[in-house]
C-alpha positions in Angstrom: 15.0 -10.7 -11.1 14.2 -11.0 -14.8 11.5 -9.1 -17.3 8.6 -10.9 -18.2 6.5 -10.2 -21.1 3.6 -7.7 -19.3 5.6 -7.2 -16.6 7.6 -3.8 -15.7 10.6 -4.5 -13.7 13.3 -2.7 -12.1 16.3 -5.4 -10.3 19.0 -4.0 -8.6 20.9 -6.2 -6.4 18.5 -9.1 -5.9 19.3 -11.1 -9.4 -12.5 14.4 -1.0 -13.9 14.1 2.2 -11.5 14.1 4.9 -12.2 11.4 7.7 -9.4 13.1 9.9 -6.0 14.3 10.2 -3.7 14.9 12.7 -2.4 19.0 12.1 1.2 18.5 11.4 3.6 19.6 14.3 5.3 22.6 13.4 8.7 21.4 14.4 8.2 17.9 11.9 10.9 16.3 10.4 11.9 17.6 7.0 10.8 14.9 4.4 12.9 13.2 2.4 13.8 13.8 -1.4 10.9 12.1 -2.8 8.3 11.3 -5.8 4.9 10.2 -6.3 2.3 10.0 -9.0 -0.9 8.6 -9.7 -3.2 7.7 -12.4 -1.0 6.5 -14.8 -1.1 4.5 -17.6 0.8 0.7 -17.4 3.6 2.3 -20.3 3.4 5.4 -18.3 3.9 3.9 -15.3 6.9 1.9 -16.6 9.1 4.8 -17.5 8.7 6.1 -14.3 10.2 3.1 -13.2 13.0 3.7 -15.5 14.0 7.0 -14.7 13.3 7.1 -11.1 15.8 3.8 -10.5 18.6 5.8 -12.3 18.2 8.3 -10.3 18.6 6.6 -7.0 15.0 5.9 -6.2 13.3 3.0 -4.5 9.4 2.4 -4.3 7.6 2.7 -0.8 4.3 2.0 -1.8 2.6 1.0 -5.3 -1.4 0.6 -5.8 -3.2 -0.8 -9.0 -7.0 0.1 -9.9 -9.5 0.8 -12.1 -8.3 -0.7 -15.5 -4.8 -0.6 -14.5 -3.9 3.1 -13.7 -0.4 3.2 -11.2 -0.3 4.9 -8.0 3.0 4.8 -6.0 5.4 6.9 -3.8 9.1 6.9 -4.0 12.1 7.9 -1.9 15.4 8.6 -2.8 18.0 6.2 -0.9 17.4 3.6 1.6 17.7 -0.2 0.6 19.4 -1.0 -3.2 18.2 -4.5 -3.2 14.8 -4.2 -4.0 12.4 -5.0 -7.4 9.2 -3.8 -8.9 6.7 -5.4 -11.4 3.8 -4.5 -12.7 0.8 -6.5 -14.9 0.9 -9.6 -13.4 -1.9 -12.0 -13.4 -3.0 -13.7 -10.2 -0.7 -16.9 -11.2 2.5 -14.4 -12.3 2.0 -12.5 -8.6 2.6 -16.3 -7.4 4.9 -17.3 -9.5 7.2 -14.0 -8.4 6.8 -14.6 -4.9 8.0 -18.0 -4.7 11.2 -16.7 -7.0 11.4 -13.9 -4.6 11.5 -15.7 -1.5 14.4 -18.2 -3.0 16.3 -15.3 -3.8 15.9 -14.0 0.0 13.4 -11.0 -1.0 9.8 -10.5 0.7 7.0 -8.4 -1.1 6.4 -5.0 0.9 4.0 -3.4 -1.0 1.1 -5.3 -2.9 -1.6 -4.0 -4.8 -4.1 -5.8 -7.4 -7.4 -4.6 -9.2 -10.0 -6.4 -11.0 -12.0 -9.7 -10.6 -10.7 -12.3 -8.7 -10.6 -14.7 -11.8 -8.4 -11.9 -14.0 -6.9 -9.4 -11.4 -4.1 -7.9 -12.0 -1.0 -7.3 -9.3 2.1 -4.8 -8.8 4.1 -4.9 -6.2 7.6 -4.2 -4.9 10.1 -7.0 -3.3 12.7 -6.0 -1.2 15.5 -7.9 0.2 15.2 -9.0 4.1 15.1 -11.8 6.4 12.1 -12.8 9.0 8.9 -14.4 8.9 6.6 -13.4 6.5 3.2 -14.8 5.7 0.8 -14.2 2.4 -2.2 -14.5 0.8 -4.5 -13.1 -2.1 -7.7 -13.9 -3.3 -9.3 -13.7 0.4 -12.2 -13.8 1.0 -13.2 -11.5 3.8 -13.6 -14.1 6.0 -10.5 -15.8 5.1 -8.7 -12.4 5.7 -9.7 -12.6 9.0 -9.0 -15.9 9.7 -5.7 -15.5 8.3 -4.5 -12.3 10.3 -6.0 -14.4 13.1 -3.2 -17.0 11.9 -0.4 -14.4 11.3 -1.0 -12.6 14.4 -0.4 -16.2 16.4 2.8 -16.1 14.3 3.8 -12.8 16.3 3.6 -11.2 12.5 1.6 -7.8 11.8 0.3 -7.2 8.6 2.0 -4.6 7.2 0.4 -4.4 3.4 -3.2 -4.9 2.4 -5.5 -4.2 -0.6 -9.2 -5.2 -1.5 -10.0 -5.8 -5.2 -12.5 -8.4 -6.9 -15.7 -7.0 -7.7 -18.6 -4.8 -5.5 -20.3 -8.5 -4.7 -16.9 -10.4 -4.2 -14.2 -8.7 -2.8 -11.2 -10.1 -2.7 -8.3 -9.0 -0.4 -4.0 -9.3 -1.0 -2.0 -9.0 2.1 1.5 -9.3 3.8 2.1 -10.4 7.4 6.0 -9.7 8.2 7.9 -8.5 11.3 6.3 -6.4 13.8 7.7 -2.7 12.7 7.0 -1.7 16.3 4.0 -1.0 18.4 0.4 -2.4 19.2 -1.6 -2.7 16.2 -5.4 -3.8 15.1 -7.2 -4.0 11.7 -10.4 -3.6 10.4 -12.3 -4.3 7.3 -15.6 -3.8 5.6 -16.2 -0.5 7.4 -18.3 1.9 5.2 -17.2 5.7 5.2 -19.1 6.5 8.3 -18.2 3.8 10.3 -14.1 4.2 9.1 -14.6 7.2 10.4 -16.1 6.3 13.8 -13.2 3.8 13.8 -10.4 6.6 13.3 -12.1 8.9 16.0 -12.3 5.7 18.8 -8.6 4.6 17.5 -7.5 8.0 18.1 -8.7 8.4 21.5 -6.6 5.0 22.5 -3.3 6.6 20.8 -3.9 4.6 17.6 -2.8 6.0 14.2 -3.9 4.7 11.0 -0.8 3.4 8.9 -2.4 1.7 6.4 -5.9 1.9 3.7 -7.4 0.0 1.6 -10.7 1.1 -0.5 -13.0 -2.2 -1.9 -14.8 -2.3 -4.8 -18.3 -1.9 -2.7 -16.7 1.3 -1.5 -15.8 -0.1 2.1 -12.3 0.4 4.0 -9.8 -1.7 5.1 -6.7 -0.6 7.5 -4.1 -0.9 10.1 -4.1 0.9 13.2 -0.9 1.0 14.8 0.5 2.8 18.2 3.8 4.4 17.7 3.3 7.5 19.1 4.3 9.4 15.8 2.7 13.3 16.4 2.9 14.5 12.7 0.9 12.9 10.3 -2.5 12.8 8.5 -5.0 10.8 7.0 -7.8 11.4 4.0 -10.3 9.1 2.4 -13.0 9.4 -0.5 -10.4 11.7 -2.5 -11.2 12.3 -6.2 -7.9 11.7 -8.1 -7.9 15.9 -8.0 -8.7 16.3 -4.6 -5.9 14.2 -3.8 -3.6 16.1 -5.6 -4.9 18.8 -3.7 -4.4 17.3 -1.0 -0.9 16.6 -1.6 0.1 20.1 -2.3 -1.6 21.2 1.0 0.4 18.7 3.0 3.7 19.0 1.1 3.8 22.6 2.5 3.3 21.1 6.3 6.3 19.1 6.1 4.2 15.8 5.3 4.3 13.4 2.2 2.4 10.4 1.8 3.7 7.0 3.0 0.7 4.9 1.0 -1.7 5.8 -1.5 -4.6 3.3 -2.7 -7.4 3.8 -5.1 -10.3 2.1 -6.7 -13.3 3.5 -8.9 -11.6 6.6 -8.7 -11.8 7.1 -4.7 -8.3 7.8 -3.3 -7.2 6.8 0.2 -3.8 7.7 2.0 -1.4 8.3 4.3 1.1 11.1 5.0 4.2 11.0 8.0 
């Protein structure tokens, strides 16, 4: 994978109001050597990039908002054919995928901000094989007839993010390989009723593994069953709050998984 001007790359082998959380097991896995930052500048953001890749590395999740400020979570290990961009215009975010896919790579994490006539996209390729399926610029009824379409694939979506404006939001998702487990998704649900979601999901053994916070302040996620015991889950974070947040769960053992902002409201996920 090559640089383009506005784009950030790394290549190596490919070419706060808390809705819920579950308390954190005593006995939880340590976490892993890892890094993660958020609300950063696009040059900021870059050397990041740099310094992290030497250091052995790779991106789990990245996130885009508000005027381009970077979000993203790193672990060190794991995969070494993966890639990174960042800046990319709705037609550039195409334009890498179909390179990606001739080169055998699929995006796992993909993230875009702004109106749907000049968003702009990040997100991280890795090299794999299976069916993938995806979209951008959805509508929010085209989201749900395409995970409608995915799901008859025997795909689960395993990124989303909403972006596009308060009275036209968009949505950017990836449909790949089942990871494991039954799953559902939502979208559109205000705070209150993403909350009522998480308690009823909860009661059936779901988990929330995935969040997404639109421009009109709404939710999007995926709900998965995998029987996991130590994890948590916080929405409507200010950018300190989640930091806050961070530090409070770094001391349980946990670390965040996926992180995703917009207007300044931070949403994640900690394992």
């Amino acid at each position: 994978m090559r640089t383009t001007r506005k784009i950030a790359v790394v290549t190596s082998a490919l070419a706060a109001t808390a809705v819920a959380a579950a308390p954190a097991a005593a006995s939880a896995q340590a976490a892993p050597a890892f890094v993660a930052y958020h609300n950063v500048s696009a040059a900021q953001s870059a050397e990041k990039v740099r310094r992290l890749k030497a250091q052995g590395y790779r991106p789990i999740t990245v996130n885009v908002s508000d005027g381009e400020r970077y979000a993203a979570v790193w672990v060190k290990g794991g995969s070494a054919q993966w890639g990174i961009w960042q800046g990319m215009s709705t037609a550039g975010y195409q334009k890498r995928f179909e390179a990606a896919l001739k080169e055998g790579a699929q995006p796992v994490s993909v993230s875009a901000t702004g109106p749907a006539g000049s968003a702009v996209f990040t997100a991280v390729f890795e090299k794999k094989t299976g069916k993938i399926y995806a979209r951008h610029g959805l509508t929010g009824g085209q989201f749900a007839a395409a995970n409608t379409y995915a799901a008859g694939m025997g795909l689960a979506l395993t990124s989303v993010d909403a972006y596009g404006t308060p009275d036209d939001v968009r949505y950017v998702a990836v449909w790949s390989t089942n990871p494991g487990g039954a799953w559902h998704y939502t979208y559109g649900k205000g705070r209150e009723q993403h909350e009522a979601e998480f308690y009823a999901r909860q009661k059936k053994g779901f988990r929330p593994v995935k969040v997404a916070v639109a421009p009109d302040g709404t939710y999007a996620a995926v709900w998965r069953k995998d029987g996991l015991k130590s994890w948590a889950h916080y929405i409507d974070m200010s950018a300190a709050g989640y930091q806050a947040r961070f530090g409070q769960l770094q001391a349980k053992g946990l670390y965040p998984v996926q992180v995703n902002a917009e207007d300044g409201k931070y949403a994640a996920v900690w394992e």
